[in-house]
DRENMARDO-216300 format. One record per residue (C-alpha): x, z, y; residue number from 1; residue in one letter. Coordinates in Angstrom, 3 decimals, always signed. Example, Ala and Ser with C-alpha at 12.3 -4.5 7.8 and 13.67 -1.06 7.14 Angstrom:
2
> x|z|y|seq|type
> +12.300|+7.800|-4.500|1|A
> +13.670|+7.140|-1.060|2|S
***
This chain:
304
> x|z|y|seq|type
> +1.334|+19.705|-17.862|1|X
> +1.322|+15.903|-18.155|2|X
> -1.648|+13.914|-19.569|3|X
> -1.418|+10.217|-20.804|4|X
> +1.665|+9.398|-18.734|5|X
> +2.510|+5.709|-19.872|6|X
> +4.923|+2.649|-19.210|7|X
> +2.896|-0.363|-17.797|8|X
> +2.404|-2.558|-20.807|9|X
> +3.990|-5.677|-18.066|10|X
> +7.296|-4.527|-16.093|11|X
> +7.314|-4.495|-12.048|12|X
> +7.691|-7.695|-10.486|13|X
> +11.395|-8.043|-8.802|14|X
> +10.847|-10.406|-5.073|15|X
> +14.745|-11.591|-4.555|16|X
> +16.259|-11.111|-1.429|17|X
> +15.504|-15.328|-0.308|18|X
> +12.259|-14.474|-0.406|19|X
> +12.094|-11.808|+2.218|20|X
> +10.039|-13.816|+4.223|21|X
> +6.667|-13.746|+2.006|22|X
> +3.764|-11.462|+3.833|23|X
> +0.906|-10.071|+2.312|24|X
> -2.181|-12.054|+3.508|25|X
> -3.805|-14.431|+1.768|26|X
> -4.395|-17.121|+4.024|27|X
> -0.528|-17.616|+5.788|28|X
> +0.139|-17.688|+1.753|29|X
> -2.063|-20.189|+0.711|30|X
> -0.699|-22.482|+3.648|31|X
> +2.875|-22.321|+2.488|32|X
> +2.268|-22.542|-1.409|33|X
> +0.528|-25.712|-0.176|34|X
> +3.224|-27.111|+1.246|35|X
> +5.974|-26.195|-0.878|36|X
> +9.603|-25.891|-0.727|37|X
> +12.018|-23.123|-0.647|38|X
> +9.070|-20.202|+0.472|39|X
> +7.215|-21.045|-2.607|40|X
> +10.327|-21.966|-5.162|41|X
> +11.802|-18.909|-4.165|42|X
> +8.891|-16.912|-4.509|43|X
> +8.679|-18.178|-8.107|44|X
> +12.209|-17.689|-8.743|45|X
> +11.963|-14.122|-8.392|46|X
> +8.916|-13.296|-10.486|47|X
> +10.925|-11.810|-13.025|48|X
> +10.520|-8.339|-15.066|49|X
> +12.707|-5.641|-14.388|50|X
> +12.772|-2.185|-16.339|51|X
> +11.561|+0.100|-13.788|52|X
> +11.250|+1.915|-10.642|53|X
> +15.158|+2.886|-9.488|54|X
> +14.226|+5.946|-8.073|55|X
> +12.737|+8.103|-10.853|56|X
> +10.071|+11.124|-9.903|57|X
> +10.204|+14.130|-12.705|58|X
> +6.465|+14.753|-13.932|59|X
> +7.432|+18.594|-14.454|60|X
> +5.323|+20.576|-12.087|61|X
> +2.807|+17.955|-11.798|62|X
> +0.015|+16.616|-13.813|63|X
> -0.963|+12.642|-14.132|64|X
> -3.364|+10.412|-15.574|65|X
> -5.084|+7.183|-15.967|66|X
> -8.837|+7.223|-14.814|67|X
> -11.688|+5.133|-14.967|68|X
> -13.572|+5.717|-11.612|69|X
> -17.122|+3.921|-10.848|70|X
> -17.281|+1.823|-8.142|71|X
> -20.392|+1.699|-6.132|72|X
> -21.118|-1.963|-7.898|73|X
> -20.777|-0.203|-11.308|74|X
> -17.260|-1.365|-11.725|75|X
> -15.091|+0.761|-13.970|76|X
> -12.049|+0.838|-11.403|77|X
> -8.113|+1.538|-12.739|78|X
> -6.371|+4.356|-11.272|79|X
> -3.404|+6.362|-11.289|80|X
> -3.567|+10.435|-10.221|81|X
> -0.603|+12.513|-9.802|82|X
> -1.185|+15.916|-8.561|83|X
> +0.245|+19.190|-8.391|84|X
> -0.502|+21.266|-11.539|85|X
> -2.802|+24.431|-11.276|86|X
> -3.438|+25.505|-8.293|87|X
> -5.828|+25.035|-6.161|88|X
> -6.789|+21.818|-4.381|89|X
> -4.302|+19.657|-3.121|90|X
> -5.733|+17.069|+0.394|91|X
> -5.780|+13.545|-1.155|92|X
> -3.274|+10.683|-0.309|93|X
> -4.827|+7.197|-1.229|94|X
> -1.953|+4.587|-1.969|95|X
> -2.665|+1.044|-1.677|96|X
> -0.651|-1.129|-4.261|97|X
> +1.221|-4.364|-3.103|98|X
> +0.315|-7.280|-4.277|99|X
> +1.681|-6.432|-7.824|100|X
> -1.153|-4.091|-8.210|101|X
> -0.406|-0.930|-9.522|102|X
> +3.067|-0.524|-11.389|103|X
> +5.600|+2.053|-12.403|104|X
> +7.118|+1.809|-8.329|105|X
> +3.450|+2.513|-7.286|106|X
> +2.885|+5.187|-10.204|107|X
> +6.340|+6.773|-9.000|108|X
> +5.121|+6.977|-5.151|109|X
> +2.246|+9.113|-6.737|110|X
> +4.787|+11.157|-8.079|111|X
> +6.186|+11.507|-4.946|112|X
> +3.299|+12.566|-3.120|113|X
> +2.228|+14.999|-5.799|114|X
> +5.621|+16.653|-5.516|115|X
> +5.067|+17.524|-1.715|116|X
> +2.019|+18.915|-2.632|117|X
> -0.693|+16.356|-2.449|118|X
> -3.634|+14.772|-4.919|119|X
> -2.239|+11.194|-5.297|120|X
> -3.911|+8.568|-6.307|121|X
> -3.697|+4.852|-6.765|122|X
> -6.831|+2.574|-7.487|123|X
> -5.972|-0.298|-8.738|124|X
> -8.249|-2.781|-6.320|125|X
> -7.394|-6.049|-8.234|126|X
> -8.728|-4.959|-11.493|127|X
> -12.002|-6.911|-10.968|128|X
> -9.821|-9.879|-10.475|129|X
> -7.732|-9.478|-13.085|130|X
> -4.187|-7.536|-14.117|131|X
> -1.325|-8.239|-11.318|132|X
> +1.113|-6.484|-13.250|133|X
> +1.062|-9.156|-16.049|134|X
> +0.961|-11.856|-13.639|135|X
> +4.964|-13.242|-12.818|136|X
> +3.780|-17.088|-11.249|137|X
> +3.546|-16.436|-7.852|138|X
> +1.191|-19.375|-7.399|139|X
> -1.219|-17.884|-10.005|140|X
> -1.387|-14.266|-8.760|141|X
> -2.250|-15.027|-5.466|142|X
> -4.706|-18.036|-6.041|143|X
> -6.768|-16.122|-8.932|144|X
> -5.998|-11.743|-7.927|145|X
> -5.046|-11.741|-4.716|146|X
> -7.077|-14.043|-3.073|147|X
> -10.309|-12.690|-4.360|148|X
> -10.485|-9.129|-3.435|149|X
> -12.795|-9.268|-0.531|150|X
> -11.881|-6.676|+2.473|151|X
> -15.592|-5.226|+2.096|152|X
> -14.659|-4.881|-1.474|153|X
> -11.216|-3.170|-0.451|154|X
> -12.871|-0.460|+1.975|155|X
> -15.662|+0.335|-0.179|156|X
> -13.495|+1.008|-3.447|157|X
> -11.242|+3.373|-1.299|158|X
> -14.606|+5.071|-0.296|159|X
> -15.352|+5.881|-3.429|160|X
> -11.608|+7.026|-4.581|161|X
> -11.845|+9.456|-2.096|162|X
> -15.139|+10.995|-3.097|163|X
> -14.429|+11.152|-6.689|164|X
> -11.327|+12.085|-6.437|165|X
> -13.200|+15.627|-4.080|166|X
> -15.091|+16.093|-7.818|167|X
> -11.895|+16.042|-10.172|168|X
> -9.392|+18.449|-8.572|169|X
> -8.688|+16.732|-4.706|170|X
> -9.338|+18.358|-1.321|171|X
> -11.413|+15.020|-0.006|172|X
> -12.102|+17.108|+3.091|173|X
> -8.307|+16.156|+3.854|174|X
> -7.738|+12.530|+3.574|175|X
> -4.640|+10.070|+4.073|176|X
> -3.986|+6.826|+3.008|177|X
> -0.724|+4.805|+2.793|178|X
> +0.272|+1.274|+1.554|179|X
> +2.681|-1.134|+0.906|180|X
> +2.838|-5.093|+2.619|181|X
> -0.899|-6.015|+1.605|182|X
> -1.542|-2.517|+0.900|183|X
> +0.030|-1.861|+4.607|184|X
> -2.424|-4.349|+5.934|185|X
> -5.383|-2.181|+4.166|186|X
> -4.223|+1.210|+5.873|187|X
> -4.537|-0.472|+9.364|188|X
> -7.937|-1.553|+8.447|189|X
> -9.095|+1.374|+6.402|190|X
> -8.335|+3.453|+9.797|191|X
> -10.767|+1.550|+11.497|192|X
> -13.590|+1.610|+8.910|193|X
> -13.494|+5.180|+7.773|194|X
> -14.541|+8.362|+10.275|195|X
> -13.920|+10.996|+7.394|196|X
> -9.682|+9.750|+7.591|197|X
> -7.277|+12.008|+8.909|198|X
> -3.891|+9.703|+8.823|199|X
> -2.683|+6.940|+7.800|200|X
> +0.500|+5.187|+6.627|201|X
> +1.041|+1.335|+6.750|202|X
> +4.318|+0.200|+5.687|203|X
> +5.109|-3.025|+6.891|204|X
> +1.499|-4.520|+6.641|205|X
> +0.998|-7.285|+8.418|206|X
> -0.256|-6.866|+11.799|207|X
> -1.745|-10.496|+12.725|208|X
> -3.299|-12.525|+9.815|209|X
> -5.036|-15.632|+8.896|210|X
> -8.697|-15.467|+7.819|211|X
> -10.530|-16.514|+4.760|212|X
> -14.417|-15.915|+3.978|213|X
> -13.774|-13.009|+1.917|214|X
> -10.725|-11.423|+3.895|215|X
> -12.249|-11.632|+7.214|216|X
> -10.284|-9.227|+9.123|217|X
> -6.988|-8.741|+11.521|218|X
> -5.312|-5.456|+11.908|219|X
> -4.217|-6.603|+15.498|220|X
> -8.405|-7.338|+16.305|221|X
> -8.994|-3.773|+14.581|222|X
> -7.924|-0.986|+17.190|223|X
> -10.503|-0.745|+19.279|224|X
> -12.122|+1.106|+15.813|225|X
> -9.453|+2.948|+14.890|226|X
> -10.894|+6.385|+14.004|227|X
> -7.205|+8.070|+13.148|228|X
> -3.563|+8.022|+13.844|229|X
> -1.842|+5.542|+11.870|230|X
> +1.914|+5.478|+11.609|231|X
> +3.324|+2.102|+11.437|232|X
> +6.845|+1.515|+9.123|233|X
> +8.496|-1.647|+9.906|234|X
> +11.225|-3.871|+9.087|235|X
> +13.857|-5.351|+12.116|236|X
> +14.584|-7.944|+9.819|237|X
> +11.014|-8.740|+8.489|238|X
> +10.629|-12.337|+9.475|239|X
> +7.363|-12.448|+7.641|240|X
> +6.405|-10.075|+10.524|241|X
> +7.762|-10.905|+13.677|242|X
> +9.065|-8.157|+16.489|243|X
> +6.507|-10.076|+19.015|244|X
> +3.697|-8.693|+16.313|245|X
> +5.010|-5.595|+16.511|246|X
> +4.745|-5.350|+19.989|247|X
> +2.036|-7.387|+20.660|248|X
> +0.311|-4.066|+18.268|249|X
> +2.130|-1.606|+20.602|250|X
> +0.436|-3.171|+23.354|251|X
> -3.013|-3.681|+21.650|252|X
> -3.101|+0.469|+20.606|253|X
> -2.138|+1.620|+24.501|254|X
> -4.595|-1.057|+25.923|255|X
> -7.226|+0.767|+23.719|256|X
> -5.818|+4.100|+23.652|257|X
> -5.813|+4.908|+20.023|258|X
> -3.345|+5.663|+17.488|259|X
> -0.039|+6.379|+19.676|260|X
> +1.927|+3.258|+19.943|261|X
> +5.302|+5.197|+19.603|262|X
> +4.292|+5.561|+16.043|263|X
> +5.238|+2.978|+15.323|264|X
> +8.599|+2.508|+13.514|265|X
> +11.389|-0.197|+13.583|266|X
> +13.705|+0.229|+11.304|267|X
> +16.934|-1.381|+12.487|268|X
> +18.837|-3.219|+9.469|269|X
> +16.008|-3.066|+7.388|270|X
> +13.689|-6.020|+5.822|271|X
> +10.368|-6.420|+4.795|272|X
> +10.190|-4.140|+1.494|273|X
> +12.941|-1.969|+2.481|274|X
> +11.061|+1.064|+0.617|275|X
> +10.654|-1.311|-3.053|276|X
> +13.873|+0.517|-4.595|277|X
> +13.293|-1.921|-7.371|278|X
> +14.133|-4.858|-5.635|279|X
> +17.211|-6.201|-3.699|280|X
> +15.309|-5.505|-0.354|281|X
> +15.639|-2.013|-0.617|282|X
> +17.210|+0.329|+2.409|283|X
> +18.159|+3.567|+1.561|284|X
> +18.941|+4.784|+4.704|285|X
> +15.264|+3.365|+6.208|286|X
> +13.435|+4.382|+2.757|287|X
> +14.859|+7.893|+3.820|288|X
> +14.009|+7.740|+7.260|289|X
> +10.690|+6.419|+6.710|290|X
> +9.313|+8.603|+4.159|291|X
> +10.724|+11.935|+5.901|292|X
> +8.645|+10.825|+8.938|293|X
> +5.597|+10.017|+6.418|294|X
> +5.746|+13.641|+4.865|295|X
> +6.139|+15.039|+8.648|296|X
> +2.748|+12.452|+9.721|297|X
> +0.865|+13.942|+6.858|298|X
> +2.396|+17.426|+7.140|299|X
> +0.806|+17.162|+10.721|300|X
> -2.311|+15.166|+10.216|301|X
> -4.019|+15.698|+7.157|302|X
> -2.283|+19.169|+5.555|303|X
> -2.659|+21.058|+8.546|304|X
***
């Protein structure tokens, strides 16, 4: 069965392949809106609607929904929920948006998820901020949405996604999370703040990152807390995130011995986004790749 399955009212956002180089913290964004030029022009440029998600999940088998969930400040909080119908309950993957909050590509991920057997759901941690999906100036979505989602704010609404997701149908006793450039960034740091996670999933989150007063963290500065196994997905041709990040992390997760630093992934050919099969960026051979060795990570980690 399939409950209140519906088209964001605002299509995806489509990044053009010029602007491969844009990275999902605040602060290294700020600096280069500031200063102009082709980062932010093309940026702007490629704020444009597009119909939908390429790929499209079937909803038969599963069943979805839009929920309200209350934060621990009282805040209502957006989500999505895709999970197996019937049954009994399924371990819960968390996915973290991009910065275009939660839209059909995001809502189709769920899908995804649910298909292989797990409770998926997808807060929408903007919403306090206001609606990314209806947002197409770059300029404007980062300086008034993404810029003022604090990380405390982040980590505490993904607290509470898990737990009520445990009271409406999800096995919160089994818990992953994945996410997406700034939602990639989140998994790194939601690995160190949470001792209840079993695995995690960052696709090409930035790794080293500027701070601001209300985004106050690093994922590089994080290991030493990491509390599970996160599997890092990564670009060859991100520029946004350099190799010497990449293995600057390798070296950071053996020097602390935490999550194995084999996990993580370059994908050779393959630029930031290369899983966004609505935009230009898109890989199919490292989408492939990347999400068979996501389903094995989880498979290992979280079903078991």
């Amino acid at each position: 069965m399939t409950t209140d399955r519906k088209q964001d009212d605002a299509a995806p956002v489509e990044r053009l392949a010029e602007d491969r180089n844009w990275v999902g913290t605040t602060g290294f964004q700020r600096r280069h809106i500031l200063a102009g030029g082709a980062f932010a022009a093309g940026f702007a440029a490629a704020c444009r609607p597009i119909a939908s998600s390429a790929v499209q999940t079937s909803a038969e088998g599963l069943t979805e929904e839009n929920v309200s969930i209350p934060a621990s400040d009282g805040f209502a909080m957006p989500a999505f929920v895709a999970r197996p119908a019937g049954g009994k309950a399924a371990p819960v993957i968390v996915v973290v948006h991009e910065i275009f909050g939660v839209h059909e590509w995001i809502r189709d991920i769920c899908r995804r998820f649910a298909k292989a057997g797990y409770y998926a759901i997808a807060p929408d941690l903007f919403a306090r901020h206001g609606d990314a999906t209806k947002v197409a100036d770059f300029k404007q979505l980062i300086g008034t949405i993404v810029s003022k989602a604090p990380d405390a704010q982040v980590l505490a609404d993904i607290d509470t996604t898990y737990g009520w997701a445990g009271k409406h149908g999800g096995d919160a006793t089994r818990r992953g999370i994945t996410g997406f450039c700034w939602g990639g960034r989140v998994v790194w740091l939601y690995a160190a703040h949470s001792a209840d996670l079993d695995a995690g999933v960052a696709y090409y989150g930035r790794l080293v990152t500027d701070k601001t007063p209300l985004q106050t963290l690093s994922a590089i500065e994080e290991v030493g807390k990491l509390k599970a196994p996160v599997l890092g997905q990564y670009g060859a041709l991100d520029k946004g995130i350099p190799l010497t990040d990449v293995e600057a992390m390798r070296a950071a997760l053996v020097k602390a011995g935490k999550s194995p630093p084999d996990a993580i992934t370059v994908h050779e050919g393959a630029d930031h986004g290369f899983m966004a099969d609505y935009r230009p960026s898109y890989n199919e051979a490292a989408a492939k790749a990347a999400w068979d060795a996501t389903l094995d990570w989880f498979g290992t980690y979280v079903k078991r």
